[in-house]
C-alpha positions in Angstrom: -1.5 -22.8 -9.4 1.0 -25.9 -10.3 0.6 -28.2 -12.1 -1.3 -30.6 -10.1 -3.9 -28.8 -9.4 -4.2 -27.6 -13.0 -4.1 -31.3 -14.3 -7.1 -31.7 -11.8 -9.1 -29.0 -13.0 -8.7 -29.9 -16.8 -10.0 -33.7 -15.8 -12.9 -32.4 -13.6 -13.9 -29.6 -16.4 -13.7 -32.2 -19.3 -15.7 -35.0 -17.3 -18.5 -32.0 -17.2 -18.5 -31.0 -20.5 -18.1 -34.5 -21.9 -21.5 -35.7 -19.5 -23.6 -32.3 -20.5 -25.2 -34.2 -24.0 -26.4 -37.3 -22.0 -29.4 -35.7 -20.1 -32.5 -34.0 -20.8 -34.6 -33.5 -17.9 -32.4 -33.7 -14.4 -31.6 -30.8 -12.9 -27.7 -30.1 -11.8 -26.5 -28.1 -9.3 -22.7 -27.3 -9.0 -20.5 -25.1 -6.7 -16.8 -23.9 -6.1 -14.7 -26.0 -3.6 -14.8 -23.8 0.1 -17.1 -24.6 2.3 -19.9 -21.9 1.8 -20.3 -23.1 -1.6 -20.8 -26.4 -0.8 -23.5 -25.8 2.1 -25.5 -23.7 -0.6 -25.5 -26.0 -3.1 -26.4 -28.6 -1.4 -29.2 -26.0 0.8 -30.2 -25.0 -3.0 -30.3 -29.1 -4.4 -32.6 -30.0 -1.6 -34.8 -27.2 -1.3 -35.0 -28.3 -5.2 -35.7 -31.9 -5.0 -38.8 -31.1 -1.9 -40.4 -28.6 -4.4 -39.9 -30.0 -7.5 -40.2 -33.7 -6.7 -37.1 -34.3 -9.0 -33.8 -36.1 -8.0 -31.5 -33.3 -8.3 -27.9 -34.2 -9.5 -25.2 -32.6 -7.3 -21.8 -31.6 -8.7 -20.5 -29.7 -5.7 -17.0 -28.6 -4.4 -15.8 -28.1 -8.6 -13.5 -25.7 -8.2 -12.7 -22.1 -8.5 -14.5 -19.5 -10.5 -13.6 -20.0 -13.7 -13.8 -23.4 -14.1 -17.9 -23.3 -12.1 -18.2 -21.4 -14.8 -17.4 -23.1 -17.9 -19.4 -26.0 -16.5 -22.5 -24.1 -16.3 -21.5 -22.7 -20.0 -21.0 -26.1 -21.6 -24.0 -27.2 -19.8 -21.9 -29.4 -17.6 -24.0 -27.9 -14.6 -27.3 -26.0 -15.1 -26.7 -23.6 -11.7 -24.9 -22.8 -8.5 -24.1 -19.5 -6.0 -22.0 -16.8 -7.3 -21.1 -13.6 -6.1 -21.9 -10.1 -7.8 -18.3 -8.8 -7.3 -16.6 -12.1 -8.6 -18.6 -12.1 -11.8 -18.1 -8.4 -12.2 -14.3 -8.3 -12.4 -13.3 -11.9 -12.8 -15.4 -13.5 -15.7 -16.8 -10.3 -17.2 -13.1 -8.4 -16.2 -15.5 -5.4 -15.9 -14.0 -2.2 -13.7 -14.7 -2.6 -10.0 -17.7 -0.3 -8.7 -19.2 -0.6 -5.1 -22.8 0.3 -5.4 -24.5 -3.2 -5.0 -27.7 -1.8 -7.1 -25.4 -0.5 -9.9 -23.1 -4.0 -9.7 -26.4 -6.2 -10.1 -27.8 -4.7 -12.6 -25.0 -4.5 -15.2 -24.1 -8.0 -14.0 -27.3 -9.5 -14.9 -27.8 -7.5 -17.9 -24.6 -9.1 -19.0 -24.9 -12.8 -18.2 -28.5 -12.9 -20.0 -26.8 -10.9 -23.1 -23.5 -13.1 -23.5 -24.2 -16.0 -22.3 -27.9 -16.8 -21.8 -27.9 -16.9 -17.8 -30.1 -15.6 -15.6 -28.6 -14.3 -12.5 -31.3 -14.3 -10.1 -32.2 -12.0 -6.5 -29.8 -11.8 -3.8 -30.3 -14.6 -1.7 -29.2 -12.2 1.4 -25.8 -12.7 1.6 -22.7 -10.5 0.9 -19.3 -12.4 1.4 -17.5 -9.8 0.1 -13.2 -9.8 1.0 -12.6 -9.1 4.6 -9.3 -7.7 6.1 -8.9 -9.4 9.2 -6.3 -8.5 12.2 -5.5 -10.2 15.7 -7.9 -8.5 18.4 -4.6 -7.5 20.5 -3.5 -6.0 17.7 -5.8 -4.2 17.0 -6.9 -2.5 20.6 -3.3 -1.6 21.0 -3.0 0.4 18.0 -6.4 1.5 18.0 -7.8 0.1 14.7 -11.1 0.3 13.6 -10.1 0.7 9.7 -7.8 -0.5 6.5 -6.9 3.1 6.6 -5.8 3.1 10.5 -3.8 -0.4 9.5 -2.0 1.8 6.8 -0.8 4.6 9.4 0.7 1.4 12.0 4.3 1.5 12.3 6.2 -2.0 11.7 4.0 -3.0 8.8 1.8 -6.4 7.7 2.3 -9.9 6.9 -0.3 -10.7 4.7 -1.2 -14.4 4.7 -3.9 -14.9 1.6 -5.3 -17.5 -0.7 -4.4 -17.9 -4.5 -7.3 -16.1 -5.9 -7.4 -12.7 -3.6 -3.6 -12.4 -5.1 -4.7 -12.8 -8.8 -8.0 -11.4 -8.9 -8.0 -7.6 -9.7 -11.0 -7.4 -7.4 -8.3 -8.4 -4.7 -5.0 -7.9 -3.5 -4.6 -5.5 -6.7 -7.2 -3.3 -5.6 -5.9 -3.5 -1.9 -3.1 -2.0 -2.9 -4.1 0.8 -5.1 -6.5 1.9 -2.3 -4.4 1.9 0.6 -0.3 2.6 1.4 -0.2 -0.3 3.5 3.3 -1.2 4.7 3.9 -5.2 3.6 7.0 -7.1 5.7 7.4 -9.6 3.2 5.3 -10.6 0.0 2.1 -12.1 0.9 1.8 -16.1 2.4 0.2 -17.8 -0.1 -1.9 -20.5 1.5 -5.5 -23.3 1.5 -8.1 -20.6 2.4 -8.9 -23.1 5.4 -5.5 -22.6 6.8 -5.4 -18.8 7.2 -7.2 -18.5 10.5 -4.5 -21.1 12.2 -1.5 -19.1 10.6 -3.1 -16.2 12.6 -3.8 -18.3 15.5 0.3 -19.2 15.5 1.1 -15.6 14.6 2.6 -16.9 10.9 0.9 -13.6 9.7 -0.4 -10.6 11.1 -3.1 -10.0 8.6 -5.1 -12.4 6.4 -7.4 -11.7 3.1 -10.3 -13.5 4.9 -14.3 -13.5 3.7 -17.1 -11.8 5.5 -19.1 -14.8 6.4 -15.9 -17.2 8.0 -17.6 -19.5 10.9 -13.8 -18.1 12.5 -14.6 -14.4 12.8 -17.6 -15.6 15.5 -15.0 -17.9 17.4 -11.5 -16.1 17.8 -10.4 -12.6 18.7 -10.2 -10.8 15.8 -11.2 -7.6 14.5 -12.6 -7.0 10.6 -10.9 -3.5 9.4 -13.6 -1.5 7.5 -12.9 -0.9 3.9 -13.7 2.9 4.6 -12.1 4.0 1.2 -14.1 1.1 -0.6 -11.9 -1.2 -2.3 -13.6 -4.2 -2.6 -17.2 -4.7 -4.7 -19.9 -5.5 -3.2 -20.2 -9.4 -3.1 -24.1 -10.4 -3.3 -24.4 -14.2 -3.8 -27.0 -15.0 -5.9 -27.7 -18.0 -8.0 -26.8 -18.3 -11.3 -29.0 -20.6 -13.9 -29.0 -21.6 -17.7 -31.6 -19.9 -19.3 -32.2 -22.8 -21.5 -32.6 -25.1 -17.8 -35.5 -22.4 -17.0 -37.6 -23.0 -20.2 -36.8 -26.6 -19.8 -38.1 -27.3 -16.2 -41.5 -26.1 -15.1 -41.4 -24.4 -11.7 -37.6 -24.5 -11.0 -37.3 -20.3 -11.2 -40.5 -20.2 -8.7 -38.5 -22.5 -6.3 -34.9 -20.4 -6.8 -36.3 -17.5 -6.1 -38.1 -18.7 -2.6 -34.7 -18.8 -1.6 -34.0 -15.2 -2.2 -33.4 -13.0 1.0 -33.8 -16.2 3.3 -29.9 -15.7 4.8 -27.6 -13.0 6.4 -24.3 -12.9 6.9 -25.1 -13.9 10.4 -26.4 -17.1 9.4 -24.1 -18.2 6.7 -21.3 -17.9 9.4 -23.2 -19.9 11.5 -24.0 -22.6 9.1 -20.1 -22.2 7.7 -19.2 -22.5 11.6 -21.4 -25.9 11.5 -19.2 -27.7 9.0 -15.9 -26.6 9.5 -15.9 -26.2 13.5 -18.5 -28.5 14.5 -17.7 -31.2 11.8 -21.5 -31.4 11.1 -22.7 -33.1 7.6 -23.1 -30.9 4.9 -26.7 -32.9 4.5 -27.5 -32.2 7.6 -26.8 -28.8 8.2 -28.7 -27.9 4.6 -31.8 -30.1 6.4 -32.1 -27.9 9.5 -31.6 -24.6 7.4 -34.6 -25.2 5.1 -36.9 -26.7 7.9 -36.3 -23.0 9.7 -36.0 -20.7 6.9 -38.7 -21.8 4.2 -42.0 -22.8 4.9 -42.6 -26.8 3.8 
């Protein structure tokens, strides 16, 4: 990260903390800055506002992890959507395991035990890392898997965003799993620019995520992790305990949103805003009118 974007983070992470001892009753919901996050928050704020009859303050698009994070622990932000796997290995730095029952449970037991967070049901969705290859690339060499990539002659270029490079839960455990055969060290790039690199044949491989609007709009194939590198990637949404006790009703209303996606949908819905240029606003609107009941 340079230092630009670290400057930025340290502003927008002390502007939360230093607005958390101002409010008492309003509810905040945050996210991380790519697209899915966004459309959930803002999917989560409204559902929120229509049940609760609150205004619900948005602080969408924060950032990465880490910093989401730290504004729902200095009370900055009282929830938003995180993902099993990511709080696993990145904020707990806990060993990678794949069973998704075995992952939520020690990841739930945790946040309530360290850091009084609730980490609520699955909300249907599992966005976990997805190895992505060109469609002609992958019916002439007959690939199906990351272990079929690893026996093609010629080798990858790997074109990936920041975090897959530095998260353990990422390029690390990529390569500890399978002998693939890297051209070059890995094209760092914006997450949003990995499907044109592809498109232009920048890279022959990108570190995409299951539920990309792309991967229902190009030709490309998803390699199976068949030797299980990655964690399982649940999104679920994470809330301040003391938020809970504070607002009557609000865990009722989370929890109606619990098993109302699939992956399926979240690509669609990911599709909506970043191919269609549809309002986030909008697309959260038609979402809820379909998927809960008024």
């Amino acid at each position: 990260m340079d230092r630009t974007k670290i400057f930025s983070a340290l502003i927008a992470l002390a502007v939360l903390c230093g607005c958390s001892g101002s409010r008492t009753n309003q509810v905040v919901v945050g996210s991380k800055n790519f697209t899915e996050q966004v459309v959930l928050g803002e999917i989560v704020a409204q559902h929120l506002e229509r049940r609760l009859q609150l205004k619900i303050d948005r602080k969408l698009n924060l950032g990465g992890t880490l910093l989401a994070h730290q504004a729902l622990l200095s009370g900055g932000i009282d929830l938003y959507p995180e993902y099993t796997g990511t709080a696993l290995t990145v904020v707990l730095k806990d060993t990678i395991a794949t069973d998704p029952k075995t992952v939520l449970a020690r990841v739930r037991s945790e946040y309530l035990r360290r850091f009084q967070v609730a980490m609520l049901d699955p909300l249907g969705i599992d966005n976990g890392f997805a190895m992505v290859v060109r469609g002609e690339d992958a019916r002439a060499h007959h690939l199906e898997t990351l272990s079929d990539a690893a026996k093609t002659p010629g080798g990858w270029d790997l074109g990936a965003g920041y975090e897959f490079q530095q998260r353990p839960d990422g390029l690390a455990a990529l390569r500890n799993t399978y002998n693939l055969t890297w051209k070059s060290s890995p094209h760092s790039m914006d997450l949003g620019l990995l499907y044109k690199a592809m498109e232009q044949k920048q890279v022959s491989m990108i570190a995409a995520n299951a539920t990309d609007g792309m991967l229902s709009k190009l030709d490309l194939k998803v390699l199976q992790d068949d030797k299980h590198a990655f964690p399982p990637y649940e999104v679920c949404v994470v809330v301040r305990e003391e938020r809970l006790r504070a607002t009557p009703g609000l865990k009722e209303a989370l929890q109606e949103l619990s098993g109302k996606f699939t992956n399926r949908k979240m690509q669609e819905l990911n599709q909506q805003v970043d191919g269609q240029h549809r309002a986030v606003a909008e697309v959260a609107a038609e979402f809820l009118k379909g998927a809960v009941a008024p």
